[in-house]
C-alpha positions as CSV (number, residue, x, y, z in Angstrom):
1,X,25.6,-12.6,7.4
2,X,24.0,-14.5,5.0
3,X,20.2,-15.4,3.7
4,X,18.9,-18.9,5.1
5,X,15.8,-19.2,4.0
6,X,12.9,-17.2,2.5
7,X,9.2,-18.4,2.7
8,X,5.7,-17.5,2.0
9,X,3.4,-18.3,4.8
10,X,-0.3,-18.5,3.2
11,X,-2.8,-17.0,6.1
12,X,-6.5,-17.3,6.0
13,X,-9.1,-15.7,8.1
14,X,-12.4,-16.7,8.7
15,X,-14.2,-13.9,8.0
16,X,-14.8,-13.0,4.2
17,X,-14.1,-9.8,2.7
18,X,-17.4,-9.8,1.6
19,X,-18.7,-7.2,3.4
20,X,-21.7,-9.1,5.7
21,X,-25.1,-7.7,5.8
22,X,-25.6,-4.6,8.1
23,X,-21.6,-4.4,9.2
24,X,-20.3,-1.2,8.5
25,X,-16.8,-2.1,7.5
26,X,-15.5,-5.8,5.4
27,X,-13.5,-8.1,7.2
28,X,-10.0,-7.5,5.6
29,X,-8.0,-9.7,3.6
30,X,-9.6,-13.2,3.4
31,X,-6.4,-14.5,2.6
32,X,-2.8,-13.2,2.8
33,X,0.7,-14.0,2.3
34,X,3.3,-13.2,4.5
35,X,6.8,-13.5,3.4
36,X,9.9,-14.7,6.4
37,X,13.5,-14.0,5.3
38,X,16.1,-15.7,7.6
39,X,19.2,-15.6,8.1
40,X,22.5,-17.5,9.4
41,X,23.0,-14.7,12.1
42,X,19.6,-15.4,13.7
43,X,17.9,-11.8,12.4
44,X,14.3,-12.5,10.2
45,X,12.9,-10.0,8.4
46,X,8.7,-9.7,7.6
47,X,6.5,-8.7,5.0
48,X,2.9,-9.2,4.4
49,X,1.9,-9.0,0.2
50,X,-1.4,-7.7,-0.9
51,X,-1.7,-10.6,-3.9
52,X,-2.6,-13.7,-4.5
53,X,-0.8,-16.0,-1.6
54,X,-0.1,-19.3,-3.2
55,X,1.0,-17.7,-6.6
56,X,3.9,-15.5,-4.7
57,X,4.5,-18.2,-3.0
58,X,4.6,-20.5,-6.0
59,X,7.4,-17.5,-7.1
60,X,8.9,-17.8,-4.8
61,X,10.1,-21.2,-3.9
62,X,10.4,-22.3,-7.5
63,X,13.0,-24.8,-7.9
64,X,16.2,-23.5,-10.3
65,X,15.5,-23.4,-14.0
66,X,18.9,-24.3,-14.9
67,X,22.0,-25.8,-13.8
68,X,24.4,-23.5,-16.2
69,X,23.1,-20.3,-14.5
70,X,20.6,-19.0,-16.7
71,X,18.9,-16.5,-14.4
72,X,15.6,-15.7,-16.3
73,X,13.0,-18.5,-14.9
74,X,14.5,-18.6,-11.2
75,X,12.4,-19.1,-8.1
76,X,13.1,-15.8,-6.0
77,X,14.6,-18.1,-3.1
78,X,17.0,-19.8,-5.1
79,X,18.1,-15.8,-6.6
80,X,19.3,-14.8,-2.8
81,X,20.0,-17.6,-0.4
82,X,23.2,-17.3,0.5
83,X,23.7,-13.6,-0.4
84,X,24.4,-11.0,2.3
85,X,21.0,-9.6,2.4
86,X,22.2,-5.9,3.2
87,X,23.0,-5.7,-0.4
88,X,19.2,-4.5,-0.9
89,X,20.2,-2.7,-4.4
90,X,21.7,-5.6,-5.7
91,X,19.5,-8.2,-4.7
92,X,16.6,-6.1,-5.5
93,X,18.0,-6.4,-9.6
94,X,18.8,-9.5,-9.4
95,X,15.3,-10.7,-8.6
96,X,13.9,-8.8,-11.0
97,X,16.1,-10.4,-13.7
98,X,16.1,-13.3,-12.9
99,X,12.7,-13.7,-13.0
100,X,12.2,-11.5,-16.2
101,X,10.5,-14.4,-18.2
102,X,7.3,-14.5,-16.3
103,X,7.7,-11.3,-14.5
104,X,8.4,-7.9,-14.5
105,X,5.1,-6.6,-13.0
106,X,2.2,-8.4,-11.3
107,X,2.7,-11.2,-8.8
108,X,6.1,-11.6,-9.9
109,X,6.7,-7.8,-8.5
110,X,5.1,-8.2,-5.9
111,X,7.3,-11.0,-4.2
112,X,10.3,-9.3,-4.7
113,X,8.4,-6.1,-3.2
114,X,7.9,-8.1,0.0
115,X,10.7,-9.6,0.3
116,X,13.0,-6.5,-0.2
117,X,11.0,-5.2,2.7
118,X,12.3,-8.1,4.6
119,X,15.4,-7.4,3.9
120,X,14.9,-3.6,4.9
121,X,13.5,-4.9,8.0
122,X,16.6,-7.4,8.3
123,X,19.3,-4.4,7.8
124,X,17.8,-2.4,10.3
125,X,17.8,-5.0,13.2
126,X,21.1,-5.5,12.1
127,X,22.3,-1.9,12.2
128,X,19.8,-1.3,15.3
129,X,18.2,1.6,13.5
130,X,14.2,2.0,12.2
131,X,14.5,1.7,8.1
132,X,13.2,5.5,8.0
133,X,16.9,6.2,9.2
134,X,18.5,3.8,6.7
135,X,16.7,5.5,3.8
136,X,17.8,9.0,4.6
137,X,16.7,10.6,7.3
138,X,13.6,10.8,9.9
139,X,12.3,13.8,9.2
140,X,9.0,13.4,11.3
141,X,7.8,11.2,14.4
142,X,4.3,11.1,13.4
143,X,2.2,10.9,9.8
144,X,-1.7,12.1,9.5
145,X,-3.8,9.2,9.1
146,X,-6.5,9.1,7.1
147,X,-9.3,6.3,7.6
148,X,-10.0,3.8,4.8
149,X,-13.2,2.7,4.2
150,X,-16.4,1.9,1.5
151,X,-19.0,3.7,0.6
152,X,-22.3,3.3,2.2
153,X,-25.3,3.1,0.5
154,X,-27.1,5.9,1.5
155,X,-26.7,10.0,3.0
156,X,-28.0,8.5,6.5
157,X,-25.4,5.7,6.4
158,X,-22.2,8.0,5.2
159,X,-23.4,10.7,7.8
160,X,-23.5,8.0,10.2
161,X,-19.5,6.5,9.0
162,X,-18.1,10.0,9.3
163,X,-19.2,10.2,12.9
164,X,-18.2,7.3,13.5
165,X,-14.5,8.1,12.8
166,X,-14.5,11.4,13.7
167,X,-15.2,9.8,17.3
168,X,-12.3,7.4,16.7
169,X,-10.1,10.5,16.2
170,X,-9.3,10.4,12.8
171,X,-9.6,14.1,10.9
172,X,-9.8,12.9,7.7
173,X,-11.7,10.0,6.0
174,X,-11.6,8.0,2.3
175,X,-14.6,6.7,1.0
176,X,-13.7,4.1,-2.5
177,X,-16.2,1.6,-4.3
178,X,-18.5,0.2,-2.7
179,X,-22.0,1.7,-4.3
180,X,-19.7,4.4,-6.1
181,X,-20.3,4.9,-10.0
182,X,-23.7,3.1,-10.0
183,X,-26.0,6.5,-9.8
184,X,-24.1,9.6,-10.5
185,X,-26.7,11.6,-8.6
186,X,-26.5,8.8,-5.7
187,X,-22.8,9.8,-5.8
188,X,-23.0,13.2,-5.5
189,X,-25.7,12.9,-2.7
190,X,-23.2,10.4,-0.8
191,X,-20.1,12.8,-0.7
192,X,-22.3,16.2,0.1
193,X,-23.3,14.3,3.1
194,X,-19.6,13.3,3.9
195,X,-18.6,16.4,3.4
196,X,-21.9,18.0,5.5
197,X,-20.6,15.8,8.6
198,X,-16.5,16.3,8.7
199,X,-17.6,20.0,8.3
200,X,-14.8,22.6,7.5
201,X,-11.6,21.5,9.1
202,X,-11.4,18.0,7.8
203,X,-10.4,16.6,5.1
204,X,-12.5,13.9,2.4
205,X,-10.2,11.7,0.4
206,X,-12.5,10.0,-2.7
207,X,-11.8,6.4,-4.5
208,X,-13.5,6.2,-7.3
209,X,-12.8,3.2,-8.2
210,X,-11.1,2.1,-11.6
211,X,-13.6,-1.0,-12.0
212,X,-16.2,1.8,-13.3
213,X,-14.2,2.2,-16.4
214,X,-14.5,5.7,-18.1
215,X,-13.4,7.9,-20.7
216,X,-11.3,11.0,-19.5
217,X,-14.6,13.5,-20.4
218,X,-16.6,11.4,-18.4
219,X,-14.0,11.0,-15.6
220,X,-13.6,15.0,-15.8
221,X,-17.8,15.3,-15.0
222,X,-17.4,12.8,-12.6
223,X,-14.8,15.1,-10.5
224,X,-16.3,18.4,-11.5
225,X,-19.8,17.3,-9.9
226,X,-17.6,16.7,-6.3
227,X,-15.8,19.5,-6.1
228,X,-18.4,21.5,-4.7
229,X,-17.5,19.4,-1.8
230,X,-13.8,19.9,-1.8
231,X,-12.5,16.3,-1.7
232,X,-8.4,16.6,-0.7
233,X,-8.0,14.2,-3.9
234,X,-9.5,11.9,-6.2
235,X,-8.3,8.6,-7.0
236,X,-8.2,6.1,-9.7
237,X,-10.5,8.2,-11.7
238,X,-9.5,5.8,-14.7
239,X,-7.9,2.8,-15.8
240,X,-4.3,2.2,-14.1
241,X,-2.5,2.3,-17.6
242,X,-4.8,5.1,-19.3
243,X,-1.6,7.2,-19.0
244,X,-2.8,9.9,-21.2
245,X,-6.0,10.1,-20.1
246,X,-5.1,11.0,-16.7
247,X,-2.7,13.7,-18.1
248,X,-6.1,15.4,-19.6
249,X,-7.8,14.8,-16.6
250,X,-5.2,16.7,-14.6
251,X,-5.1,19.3,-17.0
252,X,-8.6,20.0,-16.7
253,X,-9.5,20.0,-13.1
254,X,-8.8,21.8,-9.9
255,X,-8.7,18.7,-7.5
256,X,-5.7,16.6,-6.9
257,X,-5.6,13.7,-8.9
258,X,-4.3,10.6,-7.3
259,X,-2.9,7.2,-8.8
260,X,0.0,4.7,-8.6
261,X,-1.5,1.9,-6.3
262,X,-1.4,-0.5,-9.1
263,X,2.1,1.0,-10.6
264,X,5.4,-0.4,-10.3
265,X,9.1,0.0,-10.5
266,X,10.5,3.3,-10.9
267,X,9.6,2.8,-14.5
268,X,6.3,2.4,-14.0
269,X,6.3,5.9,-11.9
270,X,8.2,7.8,-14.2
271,X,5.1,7.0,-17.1
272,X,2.9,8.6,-14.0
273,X,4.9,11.6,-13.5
274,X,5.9,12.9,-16.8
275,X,3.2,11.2,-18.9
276,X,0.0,10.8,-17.0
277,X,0.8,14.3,-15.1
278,X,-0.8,13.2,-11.9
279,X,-0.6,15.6,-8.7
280,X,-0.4,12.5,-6.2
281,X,1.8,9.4,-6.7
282,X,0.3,6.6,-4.2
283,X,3.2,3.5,-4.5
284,X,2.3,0.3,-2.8
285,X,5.3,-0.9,-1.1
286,X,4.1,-4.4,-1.1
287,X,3.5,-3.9,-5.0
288,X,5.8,-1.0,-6.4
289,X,8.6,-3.0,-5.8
290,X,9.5,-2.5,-1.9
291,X,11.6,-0.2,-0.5
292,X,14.4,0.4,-3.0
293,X,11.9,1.3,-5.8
294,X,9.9,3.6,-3.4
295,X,13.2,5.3,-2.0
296,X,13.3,6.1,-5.7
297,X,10.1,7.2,-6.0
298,X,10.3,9.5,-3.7
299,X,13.4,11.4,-4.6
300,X,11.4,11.3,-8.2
301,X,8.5,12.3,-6.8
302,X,10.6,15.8,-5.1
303,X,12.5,16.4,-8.2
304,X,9.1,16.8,-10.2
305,X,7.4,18.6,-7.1
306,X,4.4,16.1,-6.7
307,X,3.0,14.4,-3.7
308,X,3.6,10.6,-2.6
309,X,1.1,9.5,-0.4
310,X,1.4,5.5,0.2
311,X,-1.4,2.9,-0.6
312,X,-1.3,0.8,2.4
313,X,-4.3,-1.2,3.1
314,X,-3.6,-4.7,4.2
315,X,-2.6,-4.9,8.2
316,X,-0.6,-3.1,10.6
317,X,2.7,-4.9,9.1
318,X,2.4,-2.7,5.7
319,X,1.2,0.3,7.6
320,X,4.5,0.3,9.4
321,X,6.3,0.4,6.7
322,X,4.8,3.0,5.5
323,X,5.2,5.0,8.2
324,X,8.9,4.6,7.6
325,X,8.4,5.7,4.0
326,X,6.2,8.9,5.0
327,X,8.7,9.7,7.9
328,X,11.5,9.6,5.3
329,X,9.6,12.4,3.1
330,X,10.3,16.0,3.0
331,X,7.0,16.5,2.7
332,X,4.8,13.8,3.8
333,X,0.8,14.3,3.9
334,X,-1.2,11.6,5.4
335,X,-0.5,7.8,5.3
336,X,-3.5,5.5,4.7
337,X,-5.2,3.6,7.6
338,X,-7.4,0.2,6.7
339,X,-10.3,0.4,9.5
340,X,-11.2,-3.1,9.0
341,X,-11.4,-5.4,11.9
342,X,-10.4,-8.9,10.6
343,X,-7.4,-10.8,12.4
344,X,-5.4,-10.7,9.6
345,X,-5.7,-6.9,9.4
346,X,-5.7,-6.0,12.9
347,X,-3.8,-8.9,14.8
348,X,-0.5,-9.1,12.7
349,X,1.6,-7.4,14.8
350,X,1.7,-7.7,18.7
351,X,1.4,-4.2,19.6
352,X,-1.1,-2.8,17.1
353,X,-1.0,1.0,15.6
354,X,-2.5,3.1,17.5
355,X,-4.6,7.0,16.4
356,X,-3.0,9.7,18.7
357,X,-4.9,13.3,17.8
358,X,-5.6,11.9,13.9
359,X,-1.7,10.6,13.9
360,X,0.2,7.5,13.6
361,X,3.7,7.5,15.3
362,X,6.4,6.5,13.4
363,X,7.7,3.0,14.7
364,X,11.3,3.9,16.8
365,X,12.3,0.1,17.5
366,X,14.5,-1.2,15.0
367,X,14.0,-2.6,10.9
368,X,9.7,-1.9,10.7
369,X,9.7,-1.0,14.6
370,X,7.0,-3.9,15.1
371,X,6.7,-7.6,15.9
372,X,4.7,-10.2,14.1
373,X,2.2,-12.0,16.4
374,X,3.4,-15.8,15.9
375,X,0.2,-16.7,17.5
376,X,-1.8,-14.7,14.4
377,X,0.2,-17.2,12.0
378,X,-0.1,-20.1,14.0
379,X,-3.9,-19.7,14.2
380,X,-4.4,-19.1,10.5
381,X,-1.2,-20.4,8.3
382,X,-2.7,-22.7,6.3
383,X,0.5,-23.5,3.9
């Protein structure tokens, strides 16, 4: 079996993620790539990619620098058509040399992390096994969920959320930007009335958002004034690479500190683990590097006895996959549900995820265990 083709289909909605006036959740993604891998046997893998569409794409189907070989400027595509795409390890390095002189992180990264889901997804059709299996092991037919969502402006309005998605049936709910970091009283009053309406027996997840920049003393005030209201973690407390401020944020407070959204490779997550300290490592697989980094990142992850719970906002596509990931855990804790109703978020897939008693299932079918709704793409592909 060989690679055929690999493409990035741009998608646009038309909605805004601007959230509009009075709606209690944004849109989703105003725009989104979604990568195809194909191959000569008929089997095409999918990934969507939480970046900027026509830059992976750009990426990716960059003609090859060189006709001697010189693999350091290459378009992805030209790096693995006509390789056997079950070689995920290989191919996985071979993009990310190849394309080490205007890559190594950022959209570059995040290409090859879609497309080595692709090829995850590819290998399991091929082997007729869900990639959970091919990573390791299946250790668990269902994941927590937690729902995703903004702040609202005011106690009334976040009383009002949590209600909201308790009645859904989720048992546990993340609030992230939005108003956040504006009023530090404000803030405070916002999570006490989160944490008034999910009562006792469920669980608040706070974003803080890292566009609120702050020192580690101030980021340690920040968390101190919550945890009166016991929020299961924090996140992004501080600036993605402020490695050594996290670590004295760790070091300082009682509540879980969570980061690694923005990380990648396994390099990336080893400065998180044994430099920054965190308590919760939160990979992106469209951004950490796909499925072979975050296989690493897990066994990582176990060796230095810290949690991974997946950042997975963009549509049902990535939350599959991270299903897969969280099944493949030892210890797996909740995997991350976006509860925005845009097309592009809620219409990827034909069959879309579905809560059961605050769970996901884990996908069973083969590769991701989902089909991509060619009628979503054909409505809004737009290159």
């Amino acid at each position: 079996m060989k690679i055929t083709n690999v493409e990035v289909l741009v998608l646009k909605s038309p909605g805004l993620y601007n959230r509009p006036e009075g709606a209690e959740e944004p849109q989703g993604p105003t725009y989104m790539g979604l990568v195809r891998v194909s191959t000569d046997a008929g089997i095409t893998g999918y990934s969507d990619m939480e970046t900027s569409a026509p830059v992976a794409k750009a990426a990716v189907e960059a003609p090859s620098w060189s006709e001697a070989g010189v693999e350091c400027f290459e378009g992805l595509a030209n790096l693995i058509v006509g390789e056997n795409p079950l070689e995920v390890e290989r191919l996985w390095y071979k993009m990310y040399r190849g394309s080490i002189y205007y890559g190594r992180r950022g959209v570059a990264i995040q290409a090859i992390s879609a497309i080595d889901i692709a090829l995850w997804d590819i290998m399991g059709k091929f082997y007729g096994q869900p990639v959970c299996v091919l990573l390791g092991g299946r250790w668990r037919n269902r994941v927590r969920a937690y729902a995703s969502t903004l702040f609202r402006p005011t106690p009334e309005a976040m009383r009002g959320a949590v209600r909201g998605y308790l009645d859904l049936g989720f048992t546990a709910v993340k609030f992230g930007w939005g108003v956040f970091g504006e009023d530090p009283r404000r803030d405070v009053e916002l999570v006490e009335a989160a944490r008034a309406e999910l009562g006792d027996r469920n669980d608040l997840l706070v974003d803080t958002g890292w566009f609120i920049e702050r020192t580690p003393k101030q980021a340690i005030q920040v968390i101190r004034s919550l945890e009166p209201y016991r929020p299961f973690f924090v996140e992004e407390i501080l600036h993605p690479e402020d490695y050594d401020g996290y670590r004295r944020v760790a070091a300082e407070v009682e509540t879980l500190i969570a980061c690694g959204e923005q990380e990648a490779t396994e390099w990336g997550f080893r400065e998180l683990i044994e430099r920054a300290r965190v308590d919760v490592l939160q990979p992106d697989l469209t951004r950490c590097g796909g499925f072979t980094v975050a296989r690493k990142i897990v066994h990582m992850a176990e060796m230095a006895n810290v949690l991974v719970i997946p950042h997975s906002w963009s549509s049902d596509l990535l939350t599959a996959a991270s299903l897969h990931l969280n099944a493949f855990q030892r210890r797996a804790v909740f995997v991350e549900f976006n509860t925005s109703q845009g097309p592009l978020s809620r219409e990827m897939v034909k069959k879309p995820l579905q809560l059961e008693d605050g769970y996901l299932r884990v996908p069973e079918a083969p590769g991701l265990g989902v089909e991509v709704n060619g009628d979503t793409i054909g409505r809004y592909r737009i290159a």
